[in-house]
N, C-alpha and C positions, 0 to 999 in steps of 0.2 A: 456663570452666575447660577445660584442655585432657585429650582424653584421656590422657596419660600420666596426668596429675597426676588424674584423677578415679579412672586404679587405682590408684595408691599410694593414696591416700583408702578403697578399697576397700579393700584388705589389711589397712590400717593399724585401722581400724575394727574388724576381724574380727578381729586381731588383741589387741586392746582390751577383745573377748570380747560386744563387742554381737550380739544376736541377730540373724539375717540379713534377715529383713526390714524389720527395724528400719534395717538397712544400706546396702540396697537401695532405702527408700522415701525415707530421708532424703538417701542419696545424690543421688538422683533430684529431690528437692524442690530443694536446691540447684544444680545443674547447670542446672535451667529456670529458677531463679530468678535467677542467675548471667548468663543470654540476657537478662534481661526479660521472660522469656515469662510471662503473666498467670498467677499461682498458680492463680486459680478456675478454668482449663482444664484445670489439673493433675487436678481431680477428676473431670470430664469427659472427660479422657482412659482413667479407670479402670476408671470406670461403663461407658463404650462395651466397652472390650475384657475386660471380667466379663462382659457381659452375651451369651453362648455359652451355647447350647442345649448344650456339651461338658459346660462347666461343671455343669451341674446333675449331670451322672452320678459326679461327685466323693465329695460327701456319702452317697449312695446305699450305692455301693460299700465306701465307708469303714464306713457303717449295718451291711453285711453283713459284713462282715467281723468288726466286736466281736462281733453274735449268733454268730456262726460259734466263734468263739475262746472265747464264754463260756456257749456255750449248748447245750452236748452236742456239734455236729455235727462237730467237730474228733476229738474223740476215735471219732465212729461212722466217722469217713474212717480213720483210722491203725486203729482194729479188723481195718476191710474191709480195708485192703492189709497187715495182717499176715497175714490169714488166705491170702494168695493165696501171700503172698512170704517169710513171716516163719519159714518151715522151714527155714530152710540159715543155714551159718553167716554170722554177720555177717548174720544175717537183720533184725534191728530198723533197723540202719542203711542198708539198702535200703526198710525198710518207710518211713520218714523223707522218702527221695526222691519216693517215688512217691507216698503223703499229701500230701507239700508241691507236688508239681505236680496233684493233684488239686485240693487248695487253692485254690491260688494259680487255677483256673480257674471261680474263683468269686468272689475275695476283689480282686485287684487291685494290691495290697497286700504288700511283701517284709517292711517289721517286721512284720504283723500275720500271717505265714505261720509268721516265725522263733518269734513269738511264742507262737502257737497250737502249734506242731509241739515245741519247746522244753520249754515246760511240761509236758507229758505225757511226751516220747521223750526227755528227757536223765535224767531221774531212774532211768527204766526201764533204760536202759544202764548208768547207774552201777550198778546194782542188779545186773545180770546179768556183772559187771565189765570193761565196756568201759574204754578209757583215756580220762580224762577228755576231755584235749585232742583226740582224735579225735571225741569226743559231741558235743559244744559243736560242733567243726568241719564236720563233717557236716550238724547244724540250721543252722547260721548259711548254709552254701555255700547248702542245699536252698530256703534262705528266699528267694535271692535272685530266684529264678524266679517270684514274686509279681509279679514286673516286667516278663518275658521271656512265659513263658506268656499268652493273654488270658482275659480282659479286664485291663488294664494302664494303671495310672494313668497312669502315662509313656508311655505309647503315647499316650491320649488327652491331655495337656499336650501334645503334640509337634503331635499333629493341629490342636490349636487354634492353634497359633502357626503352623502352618506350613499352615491350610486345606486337609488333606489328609482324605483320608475315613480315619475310624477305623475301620469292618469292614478295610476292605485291612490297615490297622498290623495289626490282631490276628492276620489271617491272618499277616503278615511273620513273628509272632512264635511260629506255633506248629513249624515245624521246628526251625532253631536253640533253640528250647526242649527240643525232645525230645532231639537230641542232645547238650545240656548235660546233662539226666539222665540220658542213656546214657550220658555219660564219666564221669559221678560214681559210677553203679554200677559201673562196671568197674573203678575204682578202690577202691572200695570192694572187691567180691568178690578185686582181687588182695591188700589190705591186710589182711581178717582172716584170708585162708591164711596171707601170709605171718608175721603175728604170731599165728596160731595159736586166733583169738578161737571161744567155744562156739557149737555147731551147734543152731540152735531149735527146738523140738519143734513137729510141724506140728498143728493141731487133726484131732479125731473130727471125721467126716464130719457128724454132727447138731449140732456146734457151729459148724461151718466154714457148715454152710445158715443158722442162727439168725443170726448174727454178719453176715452179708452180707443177709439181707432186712432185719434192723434197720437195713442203711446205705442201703434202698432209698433214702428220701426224702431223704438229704445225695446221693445220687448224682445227684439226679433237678435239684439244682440246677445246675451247670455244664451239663445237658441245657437249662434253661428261660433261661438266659442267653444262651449260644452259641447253641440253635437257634430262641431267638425271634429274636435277629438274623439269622442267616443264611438262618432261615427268611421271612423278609420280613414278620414278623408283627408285630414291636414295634419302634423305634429302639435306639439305643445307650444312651440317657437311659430309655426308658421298660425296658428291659431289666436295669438296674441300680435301678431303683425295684421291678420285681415281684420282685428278687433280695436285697432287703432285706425287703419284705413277708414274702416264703416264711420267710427265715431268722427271720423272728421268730416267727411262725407254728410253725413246726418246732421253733425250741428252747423254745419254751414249753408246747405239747401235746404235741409226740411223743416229745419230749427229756429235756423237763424237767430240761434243766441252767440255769433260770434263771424266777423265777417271773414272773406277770402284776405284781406290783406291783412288780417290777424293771426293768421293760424301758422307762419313763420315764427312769430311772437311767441304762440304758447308750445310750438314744438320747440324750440330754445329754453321757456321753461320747463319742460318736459326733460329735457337733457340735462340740464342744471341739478331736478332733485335726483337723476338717474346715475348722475357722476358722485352724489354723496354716498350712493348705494353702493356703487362697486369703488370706493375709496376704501370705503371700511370693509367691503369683502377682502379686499388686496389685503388691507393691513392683516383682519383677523386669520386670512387663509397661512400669512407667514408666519403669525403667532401657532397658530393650530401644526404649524411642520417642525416648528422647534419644540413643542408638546409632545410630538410623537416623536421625533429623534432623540429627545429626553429620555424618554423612557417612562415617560409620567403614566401615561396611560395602560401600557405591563403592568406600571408598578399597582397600580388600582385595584386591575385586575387579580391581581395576587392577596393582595388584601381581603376584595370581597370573598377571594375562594378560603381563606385563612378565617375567617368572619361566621364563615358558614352563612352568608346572608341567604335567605331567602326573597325571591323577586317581589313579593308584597312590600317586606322592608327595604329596600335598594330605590323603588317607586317613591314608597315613602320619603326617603332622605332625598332623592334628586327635584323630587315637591318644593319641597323645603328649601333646596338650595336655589333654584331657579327663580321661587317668588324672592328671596332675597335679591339674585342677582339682578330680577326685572325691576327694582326699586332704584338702581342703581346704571344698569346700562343699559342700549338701545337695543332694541328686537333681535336686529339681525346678528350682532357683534354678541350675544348670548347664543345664540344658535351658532355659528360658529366655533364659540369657544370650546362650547361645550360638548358637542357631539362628536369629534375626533376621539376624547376621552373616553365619552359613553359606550363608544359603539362596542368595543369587545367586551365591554362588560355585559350589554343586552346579548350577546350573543351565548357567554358560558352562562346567564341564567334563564335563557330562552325566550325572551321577553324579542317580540316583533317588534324590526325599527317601523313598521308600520304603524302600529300601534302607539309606539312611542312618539314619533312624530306629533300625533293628532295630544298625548299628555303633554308636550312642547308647545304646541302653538296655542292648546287652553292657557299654558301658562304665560306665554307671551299675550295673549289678548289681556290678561293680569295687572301687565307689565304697563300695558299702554294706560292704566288707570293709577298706578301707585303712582307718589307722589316720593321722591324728587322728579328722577326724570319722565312720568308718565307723560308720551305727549297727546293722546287725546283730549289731557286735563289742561294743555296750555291752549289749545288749538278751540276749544272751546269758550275757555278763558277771553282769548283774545276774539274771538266774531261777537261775544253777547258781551263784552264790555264786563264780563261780570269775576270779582275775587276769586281766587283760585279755592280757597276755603270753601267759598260757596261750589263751587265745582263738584267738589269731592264728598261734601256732606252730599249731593244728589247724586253721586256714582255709588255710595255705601251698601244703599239697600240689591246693586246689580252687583256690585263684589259679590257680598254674601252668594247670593244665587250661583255666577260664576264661580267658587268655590267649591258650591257643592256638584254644580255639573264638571270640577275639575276629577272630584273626588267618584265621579260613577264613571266618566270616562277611562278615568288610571285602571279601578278594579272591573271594569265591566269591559273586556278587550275587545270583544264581539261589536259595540256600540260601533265600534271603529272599524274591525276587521270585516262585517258580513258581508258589506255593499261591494268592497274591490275580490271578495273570493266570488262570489256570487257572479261576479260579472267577468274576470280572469282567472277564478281558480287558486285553488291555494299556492 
């Protein structure tokens, strides 16, 4: 089958409404089957590239994140940053930001940030009468930085296909994270002057100590994660294994937002969304070896050199191509597809897959907000009861933003690069 004709078969499929790994693995079975190449290597081919010590840190993180969401420590994170930030106007919706980048530096995770932050901060707004579309939009933007901040599932899918070290990604990922939440506060503080929203009462001083030692122990996890890695005391895997442990530990004794005879329950759903995870790595990792056995990816390569492209424009165009394809397909199954191709092209125009990474997962945070398949937009949709239209008009003014912070990360490489040379060296 030729590649044209194996993407029309793609679209067409997706189109049709099959599930994407469903799309991806079948795709993938046909196309080698199509060569002659023996079906029982196909399995073999699967086995080999599952079988990453990255891989394991998937489940893990995913583990900590539903205790996290369902087991007090979500609400003890939004307590503690309201108590800090949650006194001025337009206060809950900065307190949102900085919970969800708390979050998110535990969790991995951009639904289960939107999800966590969502449930609790959109009711409380409605309550205190924010504009719907603003609530909604504000959680859904905040969520996206489950993906951006680390530890970062997309970071480490990225590391795996592209055999880059995953502490470096994380690091890539914590400036361009901060200043994404710097531009959404500020955006914020200018939008409820200008619409005028109520100014939050700040707590007593003996509520404000209580409410912040209560989030000792949720604080103390992004501390056992981040500084078991960097502290060279645990791996990336075994770091996300004692980051599921804790959170279970924690919401079950100290929390008790979830009891001992439940936590069976939600490590089963824990495994459920971790099996849709590595469903679609399988497919897209067999899609991504008949790409490169193709010859697809040479052939690119030859082109850009025929092109005379320069790395601005090549940036440019894979921009471009990626918020298309984030409109369209899930996070991980675009990072997949895409990066087997890319890589020797970043390579003959010099462009760091480091770097690059951190321009992927801007765009994937994108992804989770365009509509058709954005799912932070349905995932919010569905907790506030509220139209998906309405969704989106409150995600528009954090697009914009997001867009521009995609556009200083692409040209501004350093944003990305200082923190992981700085700390490992070029």
């Amino acid at each position: 089958m030729s590649p044209a004709a194996a993407l029309v078969a793609f679209f067409a499929l997706l189109a049709n409404g099959m599930p994407i790994f469903l799309v991806l693995g079948t795709l993938g079975l046909v196309l080698f089957w199509t060569e002659d190449f023996p079906l029982i290597n196909v399995a073999q081919i699967i086995v080999d590239q599952l079988n990453s010590i990255g891989i394991m840190a998937i489940p893990f993180f995913v583990m900590a994140a539903t205790f996290m969401q369902r087991g007090g420590i979500a609400k003890a994170l939004i307590d503690c940053a309201q108590s800090w930030v949650g006194g001025r106007r337009g206060g809950l919706a900065i307190v949102c930001v900085v919970a969800a980048t708390i979050f998110a530096a535990i969790s991995g995770s951009s639904v289960a940030t939107a999800l966590a932050m969502g449930t609790i901060l959109v009711p409380a707004m409605m309550e205190r009468r924010y504009e719907r579309h603003f609530a909604v939009g504000v959680v859904g933007s905040s969520g996206t930085l489950g993906i951006l901040i680390p530890p970062s599932l997309a970071m480490i899918i990225f590391a795996i296909i592209a055999d880059e070290s995953v502490p470096r990604l994380f690091l890539a990922g914590v400036i361009p994270g901060l200043i994404q939440a710097g531009l959404f506060i500020a955006w914020i503080i200018f939008y409820t002057r200008r619409r005028n929203y109520p100014v939050e009462e700040g707590l007593p001083r003996s509520e404000f100590m209580r409410v912040n030692l209560h989030a000792i122990p949720a604080l103390l996890l992004p501390v056992i994660v981040l500084g078991g890695i960097y502290g060279g005391f645990v791996t990336v895997t075994e770091a996300a294994a004692l980051s599921a442990l804790v959170s279970i530990l924690i919401s079950v004794f100290f929390y008790k937002g979830c009891q001992a005879r439940e936590v069976l329950g939600l490590i089963g759903e824990s495994i459920r969304a971790t099996a849709v995870i590595v469903f679609i790595i399988a497919g897209a990792l067999l899609f991504g070896h008949w790409i490169t056995d193709a010859g697809i990816a040479a052939d690119l390569v030859e082109f850009v050199v025929e092109q005379e492209m320069e790395a601005w424009h090549f940036l440019l165009f894979i921009n471009v191509l990626m918020l298309v394809l984030g409109m369209f397909l899930e996070v991980i199954a675009v990072i997949l597809i895409t990066v087997p191709i890319v890589l020797p092209i970043l390579e003959q125009l010099g462009i760091s897959p480091i770097h690059y990474a951190v321009v992927v997962t801007v765009n994937m945070e994108l992804a989770l907000l365009t509509p058709p398949i954005g799912l932070n937009l349905y995932v919010l949709s569905s907790i506030s009861n509220t139209p998906i239209g309405e969704v989106i008009r409150g995600t528009v003014p954090f697009i914009v933003l997001m867009l521009g912070l995609l556009l200083l990360v692409t040209y501004v490489p350093q944003l990305s690069l200082w923190l992981p040379e700085l700390v490992y060296g070029r």
